[in-house]
C-alpha positions in Angstrom: 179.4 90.1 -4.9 179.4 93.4 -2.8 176.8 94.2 -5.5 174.7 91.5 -5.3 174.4 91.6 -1.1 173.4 95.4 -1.8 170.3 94.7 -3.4 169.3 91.5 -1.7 169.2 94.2 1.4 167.6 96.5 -0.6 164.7 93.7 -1.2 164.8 92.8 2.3 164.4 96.5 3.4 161.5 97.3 0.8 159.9 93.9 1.7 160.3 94.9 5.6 158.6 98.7 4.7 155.9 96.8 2.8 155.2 94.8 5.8 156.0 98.1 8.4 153.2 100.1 5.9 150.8 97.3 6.2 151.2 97.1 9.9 150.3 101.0 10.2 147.6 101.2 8.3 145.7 98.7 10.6 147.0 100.5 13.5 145.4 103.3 11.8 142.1 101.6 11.4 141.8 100.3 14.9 142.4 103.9 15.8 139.5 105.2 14.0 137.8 102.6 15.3 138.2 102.8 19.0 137.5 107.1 18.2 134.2 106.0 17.0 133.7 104.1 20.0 134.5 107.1 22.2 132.1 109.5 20.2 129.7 107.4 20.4 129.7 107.4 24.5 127.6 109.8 25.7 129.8 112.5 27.6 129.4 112.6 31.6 126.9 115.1 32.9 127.7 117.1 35.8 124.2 117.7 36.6 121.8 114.2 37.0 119.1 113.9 34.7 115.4 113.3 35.8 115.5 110.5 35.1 118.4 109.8 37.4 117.3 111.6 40.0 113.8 109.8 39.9 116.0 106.5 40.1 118.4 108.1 42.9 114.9 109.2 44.7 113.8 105.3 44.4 117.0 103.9 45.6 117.0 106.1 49.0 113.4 105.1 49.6 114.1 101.2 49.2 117.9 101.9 51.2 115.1 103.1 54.2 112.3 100.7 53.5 115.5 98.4 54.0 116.5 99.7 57.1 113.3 99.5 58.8 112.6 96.0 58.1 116.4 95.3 59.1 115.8 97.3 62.3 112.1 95.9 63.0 114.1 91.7 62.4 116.5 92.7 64.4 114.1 93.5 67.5 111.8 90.3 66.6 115.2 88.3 67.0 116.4 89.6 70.4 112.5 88.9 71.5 112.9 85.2 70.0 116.0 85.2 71.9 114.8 85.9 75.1 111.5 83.3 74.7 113.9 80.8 73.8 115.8 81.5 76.8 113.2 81.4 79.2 112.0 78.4 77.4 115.2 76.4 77.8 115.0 77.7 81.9 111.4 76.4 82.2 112.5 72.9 80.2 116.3 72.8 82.8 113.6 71.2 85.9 112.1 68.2 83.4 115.0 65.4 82.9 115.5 63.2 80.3 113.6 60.2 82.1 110.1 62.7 82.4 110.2 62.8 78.5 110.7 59.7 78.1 107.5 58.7 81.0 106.0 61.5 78.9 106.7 59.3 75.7 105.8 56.0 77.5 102.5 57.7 78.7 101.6 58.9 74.6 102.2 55.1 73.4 100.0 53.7 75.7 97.4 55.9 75.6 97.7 54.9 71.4 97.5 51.1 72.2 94.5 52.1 74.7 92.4 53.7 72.0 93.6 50.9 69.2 92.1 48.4 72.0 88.9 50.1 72.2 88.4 51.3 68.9 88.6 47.0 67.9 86.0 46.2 71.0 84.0 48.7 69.9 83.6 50.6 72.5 84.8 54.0 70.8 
C-alpha cells in the first residue's frame, strides 16, 4: 500500500511540474513580449527636438495670446461693471408705478395708431 501512495504522489508531483513548466513558459512569453514593447519606445531625449521646440515655441505664444485676451476681458468687465452701476443709480429715482405709466403710455399710443390706421387717416 505504502507502494502504491508513492507513485500516486509521484503522478501528482510530475502532473503538478507539467502544469508549473506550462505556467513558465507563458511567463516567459509575456516577458518577451512586454521587452519588445519597451524596445520599441523610443528612449527619452535630454535635448528637445525641433520639432519640440517649434511646438514648445507655439505653446508660449498661444499661453500669451491667452493672457492678453484674459487681461483685455477682464478690463472690459470691470468697465461693464461700473456702467451697470451707474445705470442701476440713474434707474434708483424712476419707481415701479413710472414704468408702469411708461407701459400705460406705449399701449395707448398702439390703440391710437390702430384707430387711425382703420379711419384712415394714417
Amino acid at each position: 500500500m505504502n507502494i502504491s501512495n508513492t507513485q500516486a504522489s509521484k503522478t501528482d508531483d510530475c502532473k503538478q511540474l507539467k502544469s508549473l513548466r506550462k505556467s513558465n513558459e507563458e511567463n516567459q512569453k509575456e516577458i518577451r513580449s512586454l521587452q519588445d514593447v519597451v524596445e520599441s519606445v523610443p528612449a527619452r531625449q535630454s535635448v528637445p527636438d525641433d520639432n519640440a521646440k517649434g511646438e514648445l515655441a507655439l505653446l508660449k505664444a498661444r499661453e500669451n495670446e491667452w493672457t492678453n485676451l484674459n487681461e483685455k476681458l477682464s478690463a472690459e468687465k470691470c468697465e461693464l461693471e461700473e456702467e451697470n452701476n451707474r445705470l442701476r443709480k440713474d434707474l434708483q429715482c424712476f419707481g415701479l408705478e413710472f414704468f408702469e405709466d411708461l407701459e400705460d403710455l406705449k399701449f395707448n399710443f398702439s390703440e391710437a395708431k390702430k384707430k387711425l390706421a382703420q379711419a384712415g387717416i394714417v
